[in-house]
N, CA, C and O atoms as CSV, one atom per row, in Angstrom:
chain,resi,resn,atom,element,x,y,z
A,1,UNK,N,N,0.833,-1.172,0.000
A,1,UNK,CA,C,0.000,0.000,0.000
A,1,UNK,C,C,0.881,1.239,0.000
A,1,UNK,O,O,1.821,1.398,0.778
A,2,UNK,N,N,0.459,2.199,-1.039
A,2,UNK,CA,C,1.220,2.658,-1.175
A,2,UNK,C,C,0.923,4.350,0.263
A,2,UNK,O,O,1.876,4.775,0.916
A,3,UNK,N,N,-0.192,4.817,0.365
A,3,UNK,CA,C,-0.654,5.628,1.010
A,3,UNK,C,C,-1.585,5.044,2.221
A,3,UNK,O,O,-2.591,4.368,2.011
A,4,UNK,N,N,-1.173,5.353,3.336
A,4,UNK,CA,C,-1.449,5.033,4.719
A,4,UNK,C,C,-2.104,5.803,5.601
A,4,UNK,O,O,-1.429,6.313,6.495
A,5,UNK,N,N,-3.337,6.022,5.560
A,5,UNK,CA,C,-3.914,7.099,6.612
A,5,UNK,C,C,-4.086,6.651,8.219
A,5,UNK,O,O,-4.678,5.675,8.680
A,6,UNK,N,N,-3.440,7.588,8.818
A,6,UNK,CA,C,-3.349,6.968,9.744
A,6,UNK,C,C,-3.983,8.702,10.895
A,6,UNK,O,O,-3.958,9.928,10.786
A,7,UNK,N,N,-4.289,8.027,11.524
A,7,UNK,CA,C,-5.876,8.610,12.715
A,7,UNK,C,C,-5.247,9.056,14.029
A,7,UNK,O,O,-4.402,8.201,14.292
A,8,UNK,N,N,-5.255,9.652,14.634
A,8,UNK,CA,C,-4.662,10.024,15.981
A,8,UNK,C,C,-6.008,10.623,17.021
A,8,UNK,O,O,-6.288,11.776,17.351
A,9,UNK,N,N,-6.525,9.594,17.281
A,9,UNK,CA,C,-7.807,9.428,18.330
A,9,UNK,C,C,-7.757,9.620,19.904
A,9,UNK,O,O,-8.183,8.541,20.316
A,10,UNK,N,N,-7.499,10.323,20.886
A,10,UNK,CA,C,-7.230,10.533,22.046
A,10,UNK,C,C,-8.064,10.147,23.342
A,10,UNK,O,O,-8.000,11.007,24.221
A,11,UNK,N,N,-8.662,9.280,23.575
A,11,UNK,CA,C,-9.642,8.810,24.446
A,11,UNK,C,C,-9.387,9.388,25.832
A,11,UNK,O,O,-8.354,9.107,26.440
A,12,UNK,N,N,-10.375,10.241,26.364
A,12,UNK,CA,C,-10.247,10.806,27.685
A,12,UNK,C,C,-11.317,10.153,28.509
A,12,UNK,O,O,-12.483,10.335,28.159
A,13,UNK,N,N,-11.029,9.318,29.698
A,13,UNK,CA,C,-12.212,8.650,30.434
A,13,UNK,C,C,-11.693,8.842,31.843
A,13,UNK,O,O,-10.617,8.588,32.384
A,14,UNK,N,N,-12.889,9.404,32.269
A,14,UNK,CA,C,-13.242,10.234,33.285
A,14,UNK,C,C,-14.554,9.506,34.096
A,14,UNK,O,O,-15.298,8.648,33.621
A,15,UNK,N,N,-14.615,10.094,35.442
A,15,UNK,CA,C,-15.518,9.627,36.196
A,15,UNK,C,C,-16.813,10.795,35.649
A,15,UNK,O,O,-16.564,11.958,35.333
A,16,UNK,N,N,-18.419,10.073,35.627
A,16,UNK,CA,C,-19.391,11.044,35.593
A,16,UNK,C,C,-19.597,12.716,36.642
A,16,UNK,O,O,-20.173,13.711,36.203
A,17,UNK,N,N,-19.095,12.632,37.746
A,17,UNK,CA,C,-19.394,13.996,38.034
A,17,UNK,C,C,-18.090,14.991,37.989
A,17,UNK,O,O,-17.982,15.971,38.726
A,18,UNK,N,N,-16.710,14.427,36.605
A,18,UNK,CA,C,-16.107,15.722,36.373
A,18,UNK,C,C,-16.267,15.762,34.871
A,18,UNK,O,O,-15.752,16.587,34.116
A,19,UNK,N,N,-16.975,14.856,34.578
A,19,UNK,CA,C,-16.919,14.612,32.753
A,19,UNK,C,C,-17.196,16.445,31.891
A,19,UNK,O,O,-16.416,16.946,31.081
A,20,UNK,N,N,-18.512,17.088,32.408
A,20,UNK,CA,C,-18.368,18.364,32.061
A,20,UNK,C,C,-16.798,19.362,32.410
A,20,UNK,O,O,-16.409,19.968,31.411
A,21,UNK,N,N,-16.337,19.466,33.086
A,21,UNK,CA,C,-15.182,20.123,33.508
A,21,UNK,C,C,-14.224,19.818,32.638
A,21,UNK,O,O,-13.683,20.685,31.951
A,22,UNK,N,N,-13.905,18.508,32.574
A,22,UNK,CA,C,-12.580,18.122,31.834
A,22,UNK,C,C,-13.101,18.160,29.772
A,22,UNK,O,O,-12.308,18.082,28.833
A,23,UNK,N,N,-14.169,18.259,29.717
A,23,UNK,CA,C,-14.896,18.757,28.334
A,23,UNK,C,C,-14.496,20.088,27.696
A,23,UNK,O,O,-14.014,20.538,26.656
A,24,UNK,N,N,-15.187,20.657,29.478
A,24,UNK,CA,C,-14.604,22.366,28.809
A,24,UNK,C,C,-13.353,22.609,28.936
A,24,UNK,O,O,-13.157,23.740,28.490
A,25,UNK,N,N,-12.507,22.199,29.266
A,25,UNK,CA,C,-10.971,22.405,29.698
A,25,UNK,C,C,-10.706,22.213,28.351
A,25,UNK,O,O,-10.510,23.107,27.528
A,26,UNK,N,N,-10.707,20.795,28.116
A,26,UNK,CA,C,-10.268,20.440,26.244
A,26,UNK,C,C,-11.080,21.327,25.028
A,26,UNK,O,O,-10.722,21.527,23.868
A,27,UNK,N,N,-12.124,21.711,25.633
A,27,UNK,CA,C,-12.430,22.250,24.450
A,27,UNK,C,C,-11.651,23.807,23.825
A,27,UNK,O,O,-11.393,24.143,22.669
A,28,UNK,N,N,-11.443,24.496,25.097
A,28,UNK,CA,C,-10.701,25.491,25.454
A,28,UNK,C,C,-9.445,25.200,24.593
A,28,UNK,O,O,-8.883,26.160,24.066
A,29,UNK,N,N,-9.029,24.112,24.436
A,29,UNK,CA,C,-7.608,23.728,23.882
A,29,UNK,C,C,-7.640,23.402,22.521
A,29,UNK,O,O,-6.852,23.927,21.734
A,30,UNK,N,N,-8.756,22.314,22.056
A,30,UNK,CA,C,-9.157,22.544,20.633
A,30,UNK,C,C,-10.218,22.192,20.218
A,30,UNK,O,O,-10.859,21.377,20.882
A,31,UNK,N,N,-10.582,22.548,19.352
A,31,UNK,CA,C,-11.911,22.624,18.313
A,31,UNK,C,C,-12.544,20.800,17.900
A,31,UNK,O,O,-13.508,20.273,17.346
A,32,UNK,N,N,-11.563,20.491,18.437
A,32,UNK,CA,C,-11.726,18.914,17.783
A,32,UNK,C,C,-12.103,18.016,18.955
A,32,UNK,O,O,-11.266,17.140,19.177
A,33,UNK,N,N,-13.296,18.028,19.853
A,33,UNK,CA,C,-13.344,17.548,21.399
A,33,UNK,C,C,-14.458,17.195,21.251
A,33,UNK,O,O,-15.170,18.151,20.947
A,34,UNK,N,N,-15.197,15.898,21.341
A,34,UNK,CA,C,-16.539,15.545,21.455
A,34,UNK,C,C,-16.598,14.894,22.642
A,34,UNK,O,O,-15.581,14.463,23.185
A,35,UNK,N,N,-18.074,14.735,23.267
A,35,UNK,CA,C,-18.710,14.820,24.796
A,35,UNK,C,C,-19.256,12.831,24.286
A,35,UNK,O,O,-19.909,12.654,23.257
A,36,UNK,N,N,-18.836,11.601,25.204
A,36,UNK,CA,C,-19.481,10.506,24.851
A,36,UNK,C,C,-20.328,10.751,23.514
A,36,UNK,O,O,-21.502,11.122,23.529
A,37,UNK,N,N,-19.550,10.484,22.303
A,37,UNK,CA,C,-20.157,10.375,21.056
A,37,UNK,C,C,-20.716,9.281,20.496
A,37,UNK,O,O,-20.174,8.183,20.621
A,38,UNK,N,N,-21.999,9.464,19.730
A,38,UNK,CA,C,-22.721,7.932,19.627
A,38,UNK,C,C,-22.011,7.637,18.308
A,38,UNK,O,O,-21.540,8.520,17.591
A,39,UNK,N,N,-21.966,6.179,18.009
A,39,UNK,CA,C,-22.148,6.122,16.297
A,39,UNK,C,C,-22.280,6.899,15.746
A,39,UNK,O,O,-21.262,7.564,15.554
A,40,UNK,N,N,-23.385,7.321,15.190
A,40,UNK,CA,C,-23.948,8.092,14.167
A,40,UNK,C,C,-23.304,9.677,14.494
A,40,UNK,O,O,-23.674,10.564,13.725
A,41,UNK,N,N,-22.621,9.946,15.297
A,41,UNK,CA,C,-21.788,11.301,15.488
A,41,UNK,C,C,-20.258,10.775,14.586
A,41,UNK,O,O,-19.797,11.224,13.537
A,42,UNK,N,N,-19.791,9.758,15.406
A,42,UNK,CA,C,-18.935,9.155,14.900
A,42,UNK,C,C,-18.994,9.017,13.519
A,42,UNK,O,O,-17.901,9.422,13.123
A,43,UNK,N,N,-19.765,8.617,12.417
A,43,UNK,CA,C,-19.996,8.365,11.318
A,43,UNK,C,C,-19.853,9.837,10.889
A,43,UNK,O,O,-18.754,10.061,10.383
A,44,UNK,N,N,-20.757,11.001,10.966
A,44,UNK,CA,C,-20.989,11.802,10.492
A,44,UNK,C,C,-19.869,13.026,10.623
A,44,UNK,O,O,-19.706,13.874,9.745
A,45,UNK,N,N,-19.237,12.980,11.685
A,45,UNK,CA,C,-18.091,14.191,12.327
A,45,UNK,C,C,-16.798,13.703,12.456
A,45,UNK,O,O,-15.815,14.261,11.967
A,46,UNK,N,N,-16.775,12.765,13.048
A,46,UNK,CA,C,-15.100,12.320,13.918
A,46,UNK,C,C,-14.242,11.685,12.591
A,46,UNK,O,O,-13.127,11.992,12.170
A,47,UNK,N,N,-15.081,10.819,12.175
A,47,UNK,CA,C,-14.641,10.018,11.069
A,47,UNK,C,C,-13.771,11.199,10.014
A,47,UNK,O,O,-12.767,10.840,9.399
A,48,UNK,N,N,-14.304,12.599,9.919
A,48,UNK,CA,C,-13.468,13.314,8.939
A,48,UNK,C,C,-12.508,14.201,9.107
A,48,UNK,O,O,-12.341,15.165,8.361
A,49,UNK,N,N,-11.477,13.801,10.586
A,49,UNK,CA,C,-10.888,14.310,11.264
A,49,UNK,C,C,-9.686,13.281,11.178
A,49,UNK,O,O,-9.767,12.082,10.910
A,50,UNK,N,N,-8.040,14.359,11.599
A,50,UNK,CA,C,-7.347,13.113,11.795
A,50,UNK,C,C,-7.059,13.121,12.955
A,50,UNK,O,O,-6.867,11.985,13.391
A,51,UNK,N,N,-6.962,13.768,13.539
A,51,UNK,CA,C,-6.959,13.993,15.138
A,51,UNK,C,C,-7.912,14.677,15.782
A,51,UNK,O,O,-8.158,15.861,15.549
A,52,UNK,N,N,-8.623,13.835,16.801
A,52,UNK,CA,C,-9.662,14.269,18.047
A,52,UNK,C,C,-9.227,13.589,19.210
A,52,UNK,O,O,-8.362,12.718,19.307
A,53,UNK,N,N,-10.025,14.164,20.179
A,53,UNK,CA,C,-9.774,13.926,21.520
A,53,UNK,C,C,-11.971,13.743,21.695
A,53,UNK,O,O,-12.968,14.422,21.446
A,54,UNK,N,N,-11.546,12.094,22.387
A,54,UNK,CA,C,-12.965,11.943,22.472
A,54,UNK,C,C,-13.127,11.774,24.184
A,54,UNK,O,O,-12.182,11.203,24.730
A,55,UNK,N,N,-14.199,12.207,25.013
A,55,UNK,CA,C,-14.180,12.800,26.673
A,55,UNK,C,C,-15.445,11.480,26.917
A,55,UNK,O,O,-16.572,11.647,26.451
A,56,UNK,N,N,-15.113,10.304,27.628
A,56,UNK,CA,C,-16.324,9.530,27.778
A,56,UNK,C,C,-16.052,9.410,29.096
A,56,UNK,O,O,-14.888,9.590,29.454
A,57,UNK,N,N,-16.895,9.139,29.906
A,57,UNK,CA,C,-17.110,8.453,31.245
A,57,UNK,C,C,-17.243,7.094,31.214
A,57,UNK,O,O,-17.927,6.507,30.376
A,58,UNK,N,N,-16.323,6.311,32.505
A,58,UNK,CA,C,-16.186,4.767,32.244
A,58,UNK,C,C,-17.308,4.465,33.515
A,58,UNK,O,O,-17.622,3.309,33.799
């Protein structure tokens, strides 16, 4: 293969009562920060990015 796309995905997992805080902190930092994204966000947004930082609660 001659061309290799390659993705730089940042998984931030956090407990539920700082998940807003550490959202707005990253978002503050960049434009590319989604809040527990479903599929169909995923499909439609993340997917056309090469680097994000995604903020889920475990």
């Amino acid at each position: 293969m001659l061309h290799q796309l390659f993705m730089n995905y940042k998984v931030v997992e956090v407990d539920k009562d700082s998940i807003e805080a550490v959202f707005n902190t990253l978002t503050g930092l960049s434009k590319k920060v989604f809040l527990n994204p479903t599929s169909e966000i995923y499909l439609r947004y993340i997917g056309d990015f090469n680097e994000v930082i995604i903020v889920k609660n475990w």
